[in-house]
LUMPA-887810 format. One record per residue (C-alpha): y, x, z; residue number from 1; residue in three letters. Coordinates in Angstrom, 1 decimal. Example, Ala and Ser with C-alpha at 12.3 -4.5 7.8 and 13.67 -1.06 7.14 Angstrom:
// residues 2
-4.5,12.3,7.8,1,ALA
-1.1,13.7,7.1,2,SER
// end
This chain:
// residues 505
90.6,90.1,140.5,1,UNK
90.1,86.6,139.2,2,UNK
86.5,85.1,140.5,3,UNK
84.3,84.2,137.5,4,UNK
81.3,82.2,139.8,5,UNK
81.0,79.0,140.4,6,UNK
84.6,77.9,140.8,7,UNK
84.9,77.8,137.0,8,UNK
84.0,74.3,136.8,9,UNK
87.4,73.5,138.1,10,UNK
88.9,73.9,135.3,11,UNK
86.6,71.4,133.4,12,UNK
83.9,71.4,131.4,13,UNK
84.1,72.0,127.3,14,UNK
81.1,70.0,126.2,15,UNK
79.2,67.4,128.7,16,UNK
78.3,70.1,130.8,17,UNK
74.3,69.8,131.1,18,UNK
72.0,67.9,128.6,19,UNK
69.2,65.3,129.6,20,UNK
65.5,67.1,129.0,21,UNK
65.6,67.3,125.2,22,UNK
61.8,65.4,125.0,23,UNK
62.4,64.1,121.9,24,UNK
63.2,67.7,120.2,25,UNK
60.1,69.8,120.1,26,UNK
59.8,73.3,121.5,27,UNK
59.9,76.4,119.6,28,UNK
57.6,79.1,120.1,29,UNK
60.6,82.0,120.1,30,UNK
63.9,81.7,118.6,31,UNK
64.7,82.9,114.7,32,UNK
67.6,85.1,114.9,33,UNK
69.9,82.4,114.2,34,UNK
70.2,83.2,110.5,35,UNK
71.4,80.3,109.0,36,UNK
70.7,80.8,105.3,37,UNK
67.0,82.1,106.1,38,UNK
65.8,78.7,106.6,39,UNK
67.6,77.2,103.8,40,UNK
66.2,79.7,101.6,41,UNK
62.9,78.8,102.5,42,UNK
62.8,74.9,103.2,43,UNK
64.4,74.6,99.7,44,UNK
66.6,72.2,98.4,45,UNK
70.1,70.4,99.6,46,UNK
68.5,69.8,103.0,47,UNK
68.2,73.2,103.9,48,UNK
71.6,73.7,105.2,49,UNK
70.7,70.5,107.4,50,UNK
66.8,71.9,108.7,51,UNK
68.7,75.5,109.7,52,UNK
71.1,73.6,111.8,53,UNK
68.5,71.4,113.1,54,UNK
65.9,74.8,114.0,55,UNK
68.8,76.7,115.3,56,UNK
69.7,73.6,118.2,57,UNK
65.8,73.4,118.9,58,UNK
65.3,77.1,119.1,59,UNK
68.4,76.5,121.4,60,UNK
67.2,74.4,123.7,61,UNK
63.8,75.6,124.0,62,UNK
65.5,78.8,124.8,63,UNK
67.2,77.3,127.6,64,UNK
64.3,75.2,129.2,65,UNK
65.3,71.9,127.3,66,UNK
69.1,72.5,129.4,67,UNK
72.3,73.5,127.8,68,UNK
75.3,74.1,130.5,69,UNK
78.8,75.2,128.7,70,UNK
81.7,75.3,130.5,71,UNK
84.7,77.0,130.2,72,UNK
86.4,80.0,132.7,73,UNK
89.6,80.2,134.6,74,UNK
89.3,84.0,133.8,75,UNK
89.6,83.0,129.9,76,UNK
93.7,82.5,129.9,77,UNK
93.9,85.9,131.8,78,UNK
91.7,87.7,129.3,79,UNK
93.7,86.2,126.1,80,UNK
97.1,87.1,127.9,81,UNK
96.3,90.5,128.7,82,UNK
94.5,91.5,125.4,83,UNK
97.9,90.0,123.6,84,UNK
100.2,91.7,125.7,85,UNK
98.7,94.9,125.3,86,UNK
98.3,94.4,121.4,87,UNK
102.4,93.9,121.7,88,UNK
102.6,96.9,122.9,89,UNK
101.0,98.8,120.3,90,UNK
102.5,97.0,117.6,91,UNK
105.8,97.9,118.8,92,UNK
104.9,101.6,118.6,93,UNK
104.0,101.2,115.0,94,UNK
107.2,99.6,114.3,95,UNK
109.5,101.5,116.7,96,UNK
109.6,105.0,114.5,97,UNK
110.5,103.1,111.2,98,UNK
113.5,100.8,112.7,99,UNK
115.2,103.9,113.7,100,UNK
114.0,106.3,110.9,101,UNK
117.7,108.1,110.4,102,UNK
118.0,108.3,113.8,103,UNK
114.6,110.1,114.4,104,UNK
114.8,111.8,110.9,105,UNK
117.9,114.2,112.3,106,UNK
116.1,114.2,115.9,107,UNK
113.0,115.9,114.5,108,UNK
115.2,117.8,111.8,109,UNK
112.9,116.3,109.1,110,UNK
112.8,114.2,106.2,111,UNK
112.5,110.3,106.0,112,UNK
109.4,110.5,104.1,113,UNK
107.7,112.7,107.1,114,UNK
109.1,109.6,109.4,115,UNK
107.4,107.0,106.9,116,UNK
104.2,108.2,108.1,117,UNK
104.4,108.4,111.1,118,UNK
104.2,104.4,110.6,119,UNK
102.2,104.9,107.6,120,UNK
99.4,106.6,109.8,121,UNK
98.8,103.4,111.1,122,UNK
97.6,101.9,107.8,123,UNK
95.6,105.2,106.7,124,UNK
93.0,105.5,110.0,125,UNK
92.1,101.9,110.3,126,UNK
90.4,102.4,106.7,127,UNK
87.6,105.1,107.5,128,UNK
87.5,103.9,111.2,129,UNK
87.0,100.4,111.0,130,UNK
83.0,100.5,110.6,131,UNK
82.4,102.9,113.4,132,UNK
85.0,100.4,115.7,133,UNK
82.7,97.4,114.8,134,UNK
79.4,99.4,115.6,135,UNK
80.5,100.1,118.5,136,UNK
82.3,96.6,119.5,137,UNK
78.3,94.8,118.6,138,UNK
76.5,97.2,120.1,139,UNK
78.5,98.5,123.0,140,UNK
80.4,95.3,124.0,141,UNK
83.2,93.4,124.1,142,UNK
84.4,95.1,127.4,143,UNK
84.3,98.8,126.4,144,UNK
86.0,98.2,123.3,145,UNK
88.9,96.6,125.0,146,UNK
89.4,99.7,127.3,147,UNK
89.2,102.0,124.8,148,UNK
92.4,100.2,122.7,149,UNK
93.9,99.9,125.6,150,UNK
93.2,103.3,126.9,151,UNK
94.1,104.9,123.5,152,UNK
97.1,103.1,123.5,153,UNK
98.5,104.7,127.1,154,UNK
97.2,108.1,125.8,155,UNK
99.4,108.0,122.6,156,UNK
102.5,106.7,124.5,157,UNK
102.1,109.9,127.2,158,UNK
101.8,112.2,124.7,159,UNK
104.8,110.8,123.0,160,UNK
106.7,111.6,126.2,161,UNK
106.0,115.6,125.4,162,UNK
107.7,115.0,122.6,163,UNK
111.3,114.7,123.6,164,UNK
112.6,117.7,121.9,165,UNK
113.8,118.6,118.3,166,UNK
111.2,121.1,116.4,167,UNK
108.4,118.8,118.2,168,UNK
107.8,116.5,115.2,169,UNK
104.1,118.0,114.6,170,UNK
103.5,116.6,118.6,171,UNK
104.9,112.9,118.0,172,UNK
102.9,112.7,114.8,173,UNK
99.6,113.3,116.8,174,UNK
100.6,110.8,119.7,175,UNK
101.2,108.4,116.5,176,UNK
97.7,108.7,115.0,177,UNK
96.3,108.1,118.8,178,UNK
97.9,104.7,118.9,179,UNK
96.7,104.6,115.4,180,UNK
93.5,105.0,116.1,181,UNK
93.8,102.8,119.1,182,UNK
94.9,99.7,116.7,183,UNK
91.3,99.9,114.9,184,UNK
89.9,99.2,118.4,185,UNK
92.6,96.0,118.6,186,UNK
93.0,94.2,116.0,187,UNK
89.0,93.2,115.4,188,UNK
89.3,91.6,118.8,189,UNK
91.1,88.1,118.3,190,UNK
88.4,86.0,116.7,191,UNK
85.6,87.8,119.2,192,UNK
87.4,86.9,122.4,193,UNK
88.0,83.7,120.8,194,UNK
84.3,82.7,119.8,195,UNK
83.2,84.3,123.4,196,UNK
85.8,83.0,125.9,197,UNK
86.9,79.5,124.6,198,UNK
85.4,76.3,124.1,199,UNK
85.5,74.6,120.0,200,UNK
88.5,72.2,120.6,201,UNK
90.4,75.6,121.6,202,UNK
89.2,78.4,119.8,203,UNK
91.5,78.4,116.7,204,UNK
94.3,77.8,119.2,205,UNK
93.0,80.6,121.0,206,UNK
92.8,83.0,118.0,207,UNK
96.1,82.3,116.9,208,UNK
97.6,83.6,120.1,209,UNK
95.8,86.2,120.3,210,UNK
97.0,87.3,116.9,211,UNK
100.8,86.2,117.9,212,UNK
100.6,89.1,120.5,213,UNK
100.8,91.7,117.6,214,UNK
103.1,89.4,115.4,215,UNK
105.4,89.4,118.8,216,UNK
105.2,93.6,119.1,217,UNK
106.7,94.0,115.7,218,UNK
109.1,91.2,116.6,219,UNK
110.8,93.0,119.6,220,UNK
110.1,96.7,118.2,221,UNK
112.8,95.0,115.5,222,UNK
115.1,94.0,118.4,223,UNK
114.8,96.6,121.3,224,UNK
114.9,100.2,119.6,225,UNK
117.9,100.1,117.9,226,UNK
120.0,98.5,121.5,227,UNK
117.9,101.7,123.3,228,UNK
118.8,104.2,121.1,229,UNK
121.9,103.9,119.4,230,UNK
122.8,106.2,116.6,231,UNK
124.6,109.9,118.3,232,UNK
123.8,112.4,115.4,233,UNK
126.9,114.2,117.7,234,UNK
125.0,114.8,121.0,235,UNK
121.4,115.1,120.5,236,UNK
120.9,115.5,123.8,237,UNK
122.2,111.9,124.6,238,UNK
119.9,110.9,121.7,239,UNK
117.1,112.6,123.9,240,UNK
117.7,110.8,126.7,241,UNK
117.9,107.2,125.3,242,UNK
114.4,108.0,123.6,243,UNK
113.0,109.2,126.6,244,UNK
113.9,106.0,128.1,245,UNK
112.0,104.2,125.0,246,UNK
108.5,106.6,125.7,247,UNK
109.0,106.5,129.3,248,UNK
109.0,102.8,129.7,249,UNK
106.5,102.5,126.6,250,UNK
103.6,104.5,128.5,251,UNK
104.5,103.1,131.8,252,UNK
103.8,99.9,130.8,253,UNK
100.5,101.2,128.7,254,UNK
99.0,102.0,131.5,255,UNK
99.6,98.7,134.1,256,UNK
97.9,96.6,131.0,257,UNK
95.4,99.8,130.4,258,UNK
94.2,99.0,134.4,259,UNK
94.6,95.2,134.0,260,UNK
92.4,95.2,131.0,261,UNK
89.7,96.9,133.6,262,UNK
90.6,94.4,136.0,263,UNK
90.6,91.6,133.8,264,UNK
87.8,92.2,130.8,265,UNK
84.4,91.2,131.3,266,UNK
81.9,90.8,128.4,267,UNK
81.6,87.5,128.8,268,UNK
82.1,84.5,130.6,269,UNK
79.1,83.2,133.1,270,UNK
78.8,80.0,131.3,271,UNK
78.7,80.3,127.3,272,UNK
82.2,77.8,126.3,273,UNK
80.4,76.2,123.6,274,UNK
76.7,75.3,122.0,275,UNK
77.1,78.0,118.9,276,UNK
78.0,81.0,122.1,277,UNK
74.7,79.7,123.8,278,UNK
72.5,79.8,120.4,279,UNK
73.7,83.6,119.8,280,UNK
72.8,84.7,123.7,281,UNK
69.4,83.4,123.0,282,UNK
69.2,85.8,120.0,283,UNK
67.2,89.4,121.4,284,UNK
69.2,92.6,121.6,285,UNK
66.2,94.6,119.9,286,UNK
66.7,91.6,116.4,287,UNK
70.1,93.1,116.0,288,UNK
70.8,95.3,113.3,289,UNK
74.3,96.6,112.8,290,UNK
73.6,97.9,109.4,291,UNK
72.0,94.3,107.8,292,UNK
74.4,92.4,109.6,293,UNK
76.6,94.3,106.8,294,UNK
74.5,93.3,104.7,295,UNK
74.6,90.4,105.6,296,UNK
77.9,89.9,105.1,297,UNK
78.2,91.2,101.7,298,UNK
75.2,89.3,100.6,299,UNK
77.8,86.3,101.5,300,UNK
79.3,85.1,99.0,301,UNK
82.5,83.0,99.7,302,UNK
82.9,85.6,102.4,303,UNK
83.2,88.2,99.4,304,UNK
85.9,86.0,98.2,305,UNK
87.8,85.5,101.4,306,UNK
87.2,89.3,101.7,307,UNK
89.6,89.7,98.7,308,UNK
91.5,86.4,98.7,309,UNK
92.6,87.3,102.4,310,UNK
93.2,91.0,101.7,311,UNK
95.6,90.0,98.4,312,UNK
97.9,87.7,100.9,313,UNK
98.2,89.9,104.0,314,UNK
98.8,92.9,101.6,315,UNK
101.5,91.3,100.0,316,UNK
103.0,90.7,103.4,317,UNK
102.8,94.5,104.4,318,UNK
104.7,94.9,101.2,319,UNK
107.1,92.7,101.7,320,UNK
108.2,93.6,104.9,321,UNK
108.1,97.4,104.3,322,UNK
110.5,97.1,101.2,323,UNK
112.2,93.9,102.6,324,UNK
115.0,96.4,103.4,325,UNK
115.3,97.9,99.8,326,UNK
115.3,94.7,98.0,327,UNK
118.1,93.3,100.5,328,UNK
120.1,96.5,100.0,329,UNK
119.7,96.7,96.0,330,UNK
121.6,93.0,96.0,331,UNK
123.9,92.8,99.2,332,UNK
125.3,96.8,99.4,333,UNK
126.2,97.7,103.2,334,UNK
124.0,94.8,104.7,335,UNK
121.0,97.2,106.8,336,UNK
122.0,95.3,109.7,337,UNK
121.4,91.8,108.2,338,UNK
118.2,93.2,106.5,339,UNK
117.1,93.8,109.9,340,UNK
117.6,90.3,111.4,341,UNK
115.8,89.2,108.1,342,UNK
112.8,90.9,108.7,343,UNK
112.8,89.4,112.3,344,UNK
113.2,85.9,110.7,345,UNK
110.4,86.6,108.4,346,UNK
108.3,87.9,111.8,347,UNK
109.2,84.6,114.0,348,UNK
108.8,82.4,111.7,349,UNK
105.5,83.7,110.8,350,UNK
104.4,83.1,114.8,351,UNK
105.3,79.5,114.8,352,UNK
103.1,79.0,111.6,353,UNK
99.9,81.3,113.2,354,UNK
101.0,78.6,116.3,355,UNK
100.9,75.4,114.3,356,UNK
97.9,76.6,111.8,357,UNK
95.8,77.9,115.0,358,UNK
96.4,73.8,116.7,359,UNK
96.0,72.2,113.3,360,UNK
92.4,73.7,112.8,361,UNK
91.3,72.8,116.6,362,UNK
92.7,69.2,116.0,363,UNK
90.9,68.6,112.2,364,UNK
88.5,71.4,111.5,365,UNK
89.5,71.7,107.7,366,UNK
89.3,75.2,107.4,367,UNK
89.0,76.0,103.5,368,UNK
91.5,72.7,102.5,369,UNK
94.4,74.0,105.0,370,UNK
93.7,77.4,104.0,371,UNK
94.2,76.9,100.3,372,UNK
97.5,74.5,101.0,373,UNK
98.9,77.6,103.0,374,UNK
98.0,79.9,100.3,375,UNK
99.6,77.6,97.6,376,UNK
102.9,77.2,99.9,377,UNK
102.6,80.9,100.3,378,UNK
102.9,81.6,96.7,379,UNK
105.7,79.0,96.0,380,UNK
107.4,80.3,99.0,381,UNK
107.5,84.1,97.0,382,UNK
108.8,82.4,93.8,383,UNK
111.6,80.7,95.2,384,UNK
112.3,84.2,97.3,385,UNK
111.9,85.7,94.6,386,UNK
114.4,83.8,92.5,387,UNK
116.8,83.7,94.8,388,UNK
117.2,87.0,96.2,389,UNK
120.5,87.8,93.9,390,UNK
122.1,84.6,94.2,391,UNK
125.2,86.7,96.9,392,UNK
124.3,83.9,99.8,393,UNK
122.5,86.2,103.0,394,UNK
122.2,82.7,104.2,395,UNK
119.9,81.4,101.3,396,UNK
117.4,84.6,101.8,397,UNK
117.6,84.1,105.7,398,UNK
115.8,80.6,104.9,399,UNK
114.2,81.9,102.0,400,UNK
112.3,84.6,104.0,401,UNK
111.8,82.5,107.0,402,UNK
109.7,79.8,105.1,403,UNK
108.0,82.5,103.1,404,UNK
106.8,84.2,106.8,405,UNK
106.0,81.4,107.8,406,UNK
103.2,80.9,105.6,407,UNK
102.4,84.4,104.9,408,UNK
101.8,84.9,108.1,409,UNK
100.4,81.8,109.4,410,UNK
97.4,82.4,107.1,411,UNK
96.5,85.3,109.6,412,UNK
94.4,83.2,111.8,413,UNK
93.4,81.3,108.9,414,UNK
91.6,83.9,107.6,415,UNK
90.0,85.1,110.8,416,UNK
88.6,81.8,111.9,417,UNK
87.4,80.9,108.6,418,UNK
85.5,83.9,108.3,419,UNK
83.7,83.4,111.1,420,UNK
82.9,79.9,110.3,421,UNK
81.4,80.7,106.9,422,UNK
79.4,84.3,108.3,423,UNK
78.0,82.5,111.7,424,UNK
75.9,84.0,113.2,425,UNK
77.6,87.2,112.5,426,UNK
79.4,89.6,114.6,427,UNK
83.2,88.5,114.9,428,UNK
84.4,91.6,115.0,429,UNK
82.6,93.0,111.8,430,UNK
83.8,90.3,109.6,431,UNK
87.4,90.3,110.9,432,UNK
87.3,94.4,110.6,433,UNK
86.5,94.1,107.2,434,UNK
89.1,91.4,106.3,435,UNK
91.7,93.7,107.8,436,UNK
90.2,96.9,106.0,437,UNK
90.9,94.9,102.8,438,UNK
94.5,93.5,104.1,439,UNK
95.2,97.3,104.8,440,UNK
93.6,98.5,101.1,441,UNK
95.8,95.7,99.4,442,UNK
99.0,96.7,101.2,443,UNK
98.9,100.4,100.7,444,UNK
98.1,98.9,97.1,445,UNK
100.7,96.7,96.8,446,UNK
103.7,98.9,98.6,447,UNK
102.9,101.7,96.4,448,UNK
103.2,99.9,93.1,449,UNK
106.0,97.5,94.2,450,UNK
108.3,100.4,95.5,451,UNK
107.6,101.3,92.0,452,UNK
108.5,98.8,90.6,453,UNK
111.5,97.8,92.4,454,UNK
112.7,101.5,92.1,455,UNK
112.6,101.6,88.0,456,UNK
113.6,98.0,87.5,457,UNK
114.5,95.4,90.1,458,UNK
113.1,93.4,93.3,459,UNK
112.2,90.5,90.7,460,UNK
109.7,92.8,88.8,461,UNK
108.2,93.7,92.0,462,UNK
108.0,90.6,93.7,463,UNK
106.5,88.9,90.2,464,UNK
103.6,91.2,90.6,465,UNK
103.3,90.6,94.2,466,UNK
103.1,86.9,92.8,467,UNK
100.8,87.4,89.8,468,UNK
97.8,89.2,92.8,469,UNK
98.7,85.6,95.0,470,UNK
98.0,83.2,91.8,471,UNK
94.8,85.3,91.7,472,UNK
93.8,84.9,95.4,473,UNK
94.3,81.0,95.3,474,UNK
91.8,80.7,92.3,475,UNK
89.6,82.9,94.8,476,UNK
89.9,80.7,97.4,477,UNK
89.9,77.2,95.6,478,UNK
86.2,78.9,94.9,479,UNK
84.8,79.4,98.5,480,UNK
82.4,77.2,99.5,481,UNK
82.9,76.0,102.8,482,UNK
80.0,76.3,104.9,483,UNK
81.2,75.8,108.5,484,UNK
78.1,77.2,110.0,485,UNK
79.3,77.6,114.0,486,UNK
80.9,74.2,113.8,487,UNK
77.6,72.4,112.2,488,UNK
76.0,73.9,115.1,489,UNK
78.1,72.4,117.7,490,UNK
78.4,69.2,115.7,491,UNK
74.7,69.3,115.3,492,UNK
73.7,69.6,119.1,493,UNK
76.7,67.6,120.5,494,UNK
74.7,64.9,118.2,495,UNK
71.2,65.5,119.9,496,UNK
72.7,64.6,122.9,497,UNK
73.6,61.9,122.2,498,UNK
70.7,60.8,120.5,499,UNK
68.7,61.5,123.5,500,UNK
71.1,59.5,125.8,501,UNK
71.0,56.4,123.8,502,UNK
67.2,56.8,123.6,503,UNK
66.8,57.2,127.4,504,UNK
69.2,54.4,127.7,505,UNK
// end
């Protein structure tokens, strides 16, 4: 087990370690919640934002005696890698069905539409679930909510193994909607362990990986199924026996992470990383409220609009990549295989951009100005896709699809990390659930209508109205206001300090 006590400080400290006795900021008589917003609503006028900042680093500091130690933990890195790798692993079971639908389409005896939802499922539980997976994440912990994704997704991998047999569809279906379910309890979790574990000149960085893990699942469930099981509509059994060698090594490996996620996952470091993680431990349990912090959030208004802007782009990703295959098929006849290798361009170079955008925010802060440049790059990216799909060069859509996934999906932690910026002091995990709730809305949207489209006309008339819904979302997002809450608080106490050293000096 990695040792979270006092050997942390090793690995450095995030922000000056401890502060000189705060005398010249007067004590508060009990902290306020933390509700940026309340204050300003009261005090009135532009300096509102300013006196919210300025009570929530005095409620701070009285809180802590006057002393404010952050520092970050060596158990940090191991928490990030685990959570990703175990978030790989269930991305690739969402993938893994769809990748090899005609070969598990004449396994089950069934039709291609029954194996479209079996990846489908995926898209259709984290809708009703998502509330009840960000009660529980607030109120029960970071902790429990990791072992329950990764528990969930062991379970769904075993059962899968009971399906090995034709006539057994009904069996892998059910295994599927486990790791389905399993997936509501994952993806909430990047911008949480983010906020709680690292330190403010990391946690975008951090974020971003986190997110990569998924980003890396679909990657390899590209690559790996189709060299495991190859294509024997001949000898079923040999077809058996390759997928059992797919479940087998799936669950295996579900269940080392599912007991390295106990090992590994505590609810939070013994240090807070940064001032904003200290100001929110100060807050009571008992001043919590689930149901307002919803509220809350809906009572936010440029979250509203990222709510929509965010779920427009990463819905017209989903759609993308699910009829990636049928557009590359209409114009190149005979070229599954290269469709393939597209979609796993589109996939890698969306990484590198969640990579780059995830350093880029640590390094400038300039969340809603390099949010809208990726959504405008974004949308060009789609036109010039768009409008070169039927040119007859693979090569030109191999490009064209890499620079488009590289913005597309770059904008992932984008979205996460800005939301959490503009709905500080709210629950991480509530405000990314919701943003993928609306990503997931959008893209069952989006993939229903474009299919259509595509089907009755061409890939152009689908991919125009993909690019009508993106105009839409920049106009959204030119209109958020950016109101970097958790980094005014940092900003705001890091400059206390050093108001009080040059005083004492």
């Amino acid at each position: 087990m990695v040792e979270d006590g006092g050997e942390e400080e090793a690995e450095g400290e995030s922000e000056s370690g401890k502060m000189p006795a705060a005398a010249a900021v007067p004590p508060l008589q009990r902290c306020n919640g933390f509700l940026p917003g309340k204050e300003a609503e009261e005090g009135g006028g532009e300096g509102g934002g300013e006196r919210a900042g300025e009570a929530e680093a005095e409620a701070m500091l009285s809180a802590g005696g006057g002393r404010v130690e952050t520092r970050l933990s060596r158990r940090r890195l191991a928490v990030l890698a685990v959570f990703s790798c175990y978030s790989l692993v269930n991305a690739f079971q969402w993938i893994q069905y769809s990748i090899l639908s005609n070969v598990f389409a004449v396994f089950y005896g069934v039709s291609f539409t029954q194996i479209d939802w079996l990846s489908m499922v995926y898209m259709v539980a984290y809708v009703p679930l998502i509330l009840p997976a960000t009660w529980l994440l607030d109120i029960r912990g970071l902790r429990l909510t990791a072992l329950l994704g990764s528990g969930l997704n062991g379970l769904g991998a075993w059962l899968k193994c009971g399906s090995l047999a034709p006539g057994r569809y009904p069996l892998t279906l059910a295994a599927q909607a486990v790791c389905a379910v399993a997936q509501v309890f994952i993806l909430g979790l990047p911008s949480r362990i983010a906020s709680v574990w690292f330190g403010p000149t990391e946690v975008s960085t951090a974020c971003a990986v986190a997110v990569l893990g998924n980003q890396l699942g679909t990657a390899i469930g590209f690559l790996l199924p189709p060299v495991l099981v190859p294509n024997t509509p001949n000898d079923i059994d040999l077809m058996a026996h390759n997928i059992s060698i797919m479940f087998y090594g799936t669950a295996i490996v579900s269940t080392l992470l599912f007991f390295l996620t106990g090992v590994v996952f505590e609810e939070k470091p013994k240090y807070p990383p940064s001032h904003s993680q200290a100001a929110l431990q100060t807050m009571p349990p008992e001043e919590y409220s689930y149901k307002q912090s919803i509220i809350n959030l809906f009572k936010n208004t440029p979250f509203v609009l990222l709510l929509i802007s965010y779920g427009i782009m990463t819905g017209a990703f989903y759609s993308v990549s699910t009829l990636l295959n049928q557009m590359i098929v209409t114009h190149y006849e005979g070229e599954e295989v290269n469709a393939g290798r597209i979609g796993l361009t589109l996939v890698v170079a969306g990484m590198v951009g969640s990579i780059i955008c995830g350093l880029w925010l640590d390094y400038t802060k300039t969340y809603k100005q390099t949010t809208l440049i990726v959504y405008i790059l974004s949308f060009i990216g789609l036109l010039v896709f768009t409008f070169t799909l039927d040119l007859g060069y693979l090569i030109v859509v191999f490009v064209t699809g890499g620079v488009l996934g590289f913005f597309m999906t770059g904008y992932l932690p984008l979205g996460f990390e800005f939301a959490v910026e503009i709905t500080y002091p709210e629950s991480e995990g509530t405000s990314s659930g919701l943003l993928n709730a609306s990503a997931q809305i959008f893209g069952i949207f989006f993939t229903l209508v474009q299919g259509k489209l595509t089907t009755d006309y061409s890939p152009r008339a689908g991919n125009l109205f993909l690019c009508a819904w993106i105009f839409v979302g920049i106009i959204l997002t030119a209109l958020i206001k950016s109101d970097l809450r958790r980094h005014n608080v940092n900003s705001g106490i890091m400059n206390l300090d050093v108001k009080a050293v040059s005083g004492d000096s």
